[in-house]
C-alpha positions in Angstrom: -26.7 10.9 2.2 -24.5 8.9 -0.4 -25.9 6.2 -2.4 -23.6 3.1 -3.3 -25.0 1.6 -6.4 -22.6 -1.9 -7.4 -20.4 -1.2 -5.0 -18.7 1.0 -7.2 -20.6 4.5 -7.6 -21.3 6.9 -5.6 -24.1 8.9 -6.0 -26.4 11.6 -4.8 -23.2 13.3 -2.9 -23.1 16.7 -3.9 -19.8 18.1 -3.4 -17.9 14.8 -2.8 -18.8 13.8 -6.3 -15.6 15.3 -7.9 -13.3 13.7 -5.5 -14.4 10.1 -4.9 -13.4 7.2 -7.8 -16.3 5.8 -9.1 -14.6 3.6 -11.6 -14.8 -0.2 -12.0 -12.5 -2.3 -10.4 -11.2 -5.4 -12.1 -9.2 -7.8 -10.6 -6.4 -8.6 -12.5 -4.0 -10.4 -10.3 -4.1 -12.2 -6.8 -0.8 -13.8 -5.3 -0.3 -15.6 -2.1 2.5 -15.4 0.2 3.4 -18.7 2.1 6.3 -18.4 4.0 7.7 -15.7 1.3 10.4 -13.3 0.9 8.5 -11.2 -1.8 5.9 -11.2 -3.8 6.4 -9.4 -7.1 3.6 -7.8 -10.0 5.7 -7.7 -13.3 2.7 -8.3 -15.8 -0.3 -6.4 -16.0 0.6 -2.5 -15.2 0.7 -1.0 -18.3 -1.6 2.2 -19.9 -4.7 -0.1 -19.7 -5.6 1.5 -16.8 -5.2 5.0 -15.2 -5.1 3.6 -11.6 -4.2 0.6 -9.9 -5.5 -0.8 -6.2 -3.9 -3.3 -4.2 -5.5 -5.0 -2.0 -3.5 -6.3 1.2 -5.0 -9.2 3.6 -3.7 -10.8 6.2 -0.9 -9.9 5.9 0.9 -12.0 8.9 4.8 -11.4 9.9 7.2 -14.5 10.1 9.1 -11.8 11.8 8.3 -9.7 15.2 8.4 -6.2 14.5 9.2 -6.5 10.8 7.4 -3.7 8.5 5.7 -4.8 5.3 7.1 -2.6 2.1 6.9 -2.0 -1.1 8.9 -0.5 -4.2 8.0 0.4 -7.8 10.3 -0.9 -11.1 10.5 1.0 -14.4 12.3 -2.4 -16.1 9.5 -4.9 -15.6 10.8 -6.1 -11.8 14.7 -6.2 -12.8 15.5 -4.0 -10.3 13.4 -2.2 -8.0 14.2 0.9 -6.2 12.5 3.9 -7.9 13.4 7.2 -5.8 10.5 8.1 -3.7 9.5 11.3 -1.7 6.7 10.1 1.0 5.1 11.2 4.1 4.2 9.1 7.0 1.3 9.5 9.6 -0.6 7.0 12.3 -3.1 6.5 14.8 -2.2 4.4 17.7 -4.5 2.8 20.2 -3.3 0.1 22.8 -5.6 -3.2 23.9 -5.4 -1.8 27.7 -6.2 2.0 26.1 -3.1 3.0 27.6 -1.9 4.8 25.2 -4.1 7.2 22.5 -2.1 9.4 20.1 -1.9 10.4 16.3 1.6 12.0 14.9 3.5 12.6 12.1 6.5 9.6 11.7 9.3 11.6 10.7 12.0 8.5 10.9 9.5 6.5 8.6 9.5 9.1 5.8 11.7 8.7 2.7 13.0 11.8 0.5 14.6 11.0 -2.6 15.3 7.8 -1.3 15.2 4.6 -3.3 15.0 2.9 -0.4 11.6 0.6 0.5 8.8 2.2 1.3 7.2 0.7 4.9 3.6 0.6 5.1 3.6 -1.0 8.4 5.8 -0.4 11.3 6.7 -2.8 13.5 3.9 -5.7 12.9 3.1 -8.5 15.4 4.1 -12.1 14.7 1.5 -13.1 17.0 -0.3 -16.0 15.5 -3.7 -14.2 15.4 -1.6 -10.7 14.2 -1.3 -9.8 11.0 -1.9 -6.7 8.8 -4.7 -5.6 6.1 -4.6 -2.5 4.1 -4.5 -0.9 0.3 -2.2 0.8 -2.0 -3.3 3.0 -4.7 -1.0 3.5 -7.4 -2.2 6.7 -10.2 -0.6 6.8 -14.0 1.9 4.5 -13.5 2.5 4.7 -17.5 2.3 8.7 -17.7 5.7 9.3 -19.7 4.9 13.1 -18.9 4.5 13.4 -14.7 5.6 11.3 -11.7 3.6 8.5 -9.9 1.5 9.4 -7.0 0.5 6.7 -4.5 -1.6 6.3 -1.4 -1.6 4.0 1.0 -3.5 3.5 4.6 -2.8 -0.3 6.6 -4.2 -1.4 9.7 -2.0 -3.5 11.9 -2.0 -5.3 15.4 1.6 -4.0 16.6 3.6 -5.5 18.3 2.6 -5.4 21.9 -0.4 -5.1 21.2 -2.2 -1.9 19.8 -3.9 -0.7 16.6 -2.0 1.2 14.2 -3.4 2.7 11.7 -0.7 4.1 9.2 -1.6 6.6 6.3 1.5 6.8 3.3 1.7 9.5 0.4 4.1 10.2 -1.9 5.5 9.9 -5.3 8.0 8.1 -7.5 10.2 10.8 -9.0 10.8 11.7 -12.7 8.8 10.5 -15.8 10.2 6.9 -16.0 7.5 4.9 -16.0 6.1 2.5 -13.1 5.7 -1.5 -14.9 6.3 -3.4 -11.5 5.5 -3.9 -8.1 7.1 -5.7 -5.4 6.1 -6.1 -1.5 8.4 -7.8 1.0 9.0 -7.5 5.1 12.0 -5.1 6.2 13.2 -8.8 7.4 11.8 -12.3 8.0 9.4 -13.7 5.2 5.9 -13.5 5.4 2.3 -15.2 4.4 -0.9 -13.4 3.2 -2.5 -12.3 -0.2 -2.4 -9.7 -2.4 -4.4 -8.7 -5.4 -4.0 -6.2 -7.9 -7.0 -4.1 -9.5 -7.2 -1.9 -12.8 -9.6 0.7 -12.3 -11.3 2.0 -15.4 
């Protein structure tokens, strides 16, 4: 059985040691969104840190079935729209559990596209809906490979199920990754978002 010491490391797991982070997270950023079109990180992602987290929280739709997104900058937020090659998958469960399933989203995929990645589909504008998830984001300033990044979101969809949605993918060539914007496919949105260095 794992032991969690701070919250941070993970012990006493065998096998799973090699693959779990067990560095530090410190905050570095947090932004809210009130009634927004975008909320942008262009300070703060440099070779300080290996890895970055974001942390998404209620995230809440001005928009019905908007999808939240996200794109990475290699000129400090002048442009955004790094080419990415990703892979979408979900769970789905409906409030009246009409409707179970898990599949592979091939309409929400990008390749070589430097288009927004979503890491929602379809979100709720519900008053009590609203979307919570994380975005890992590995050697953004790595000159030498391209950027991975990871993402999973949970979501009340619009009419009402859980969706779960699991992201992958990578920014392609060696530019470098110094800024990160999030925005709704349409509509503006309100929540908060915080950005971690892990050491």
């Amino acid at each position: 059985m794992a032991v969690i010491s701070n919250g941070t490391t993970l012990i006493n797991a065998g096998a799973l040691d090699s693959g779990v982070a067990t560095g530090k997270l410190t905050l570095l950023s947090t932004q809210t969104a009130s009634n927004s079109s975008s909320i942008s990180f262009t300070s703060g992602i440099n070779s300080t840190y290996d890895v970055y987290v974001f942390k998404f929280i209620d995230i809440h739709a001005g928009t019905d079935q908007a999808n939240f997104t996200f794109n990475g900058s290699s000129d400090g937020g002048s442009s955004y729209g790094g080419d990415m090659t990703t892979t979408f998958f979900r769970a789905v469960h409906s409030e009246s559990d009409s409707d179970t399933s898990l599949s592979y989203e091939t309409d929400k995929d990008l390749a070589t596209s430097s288009s927004f990645q979503r890491l929602t589909h379809v979100q709720s504008s519900d008053n009590d809906g609203n979307a919570a998830g994380i975005l890992i984001l590995y050697g953004p300033s790595n000159t030498s490979t391209i950027k991975h990044f990871i993402s999973r979101t949970s979501l009340m969809q619009d009419g009402g199920l859980a969706f779960d949605a699991n992201i992958a993918g990578y920014f392609h060539g060696t530019s470098v990754v110094n800024a990160v914007q999030f925005k709704m496919s349409s509509g503006n949105f309100d929540g908060i978002i915080k950005m971690y260095g892990v050491a």
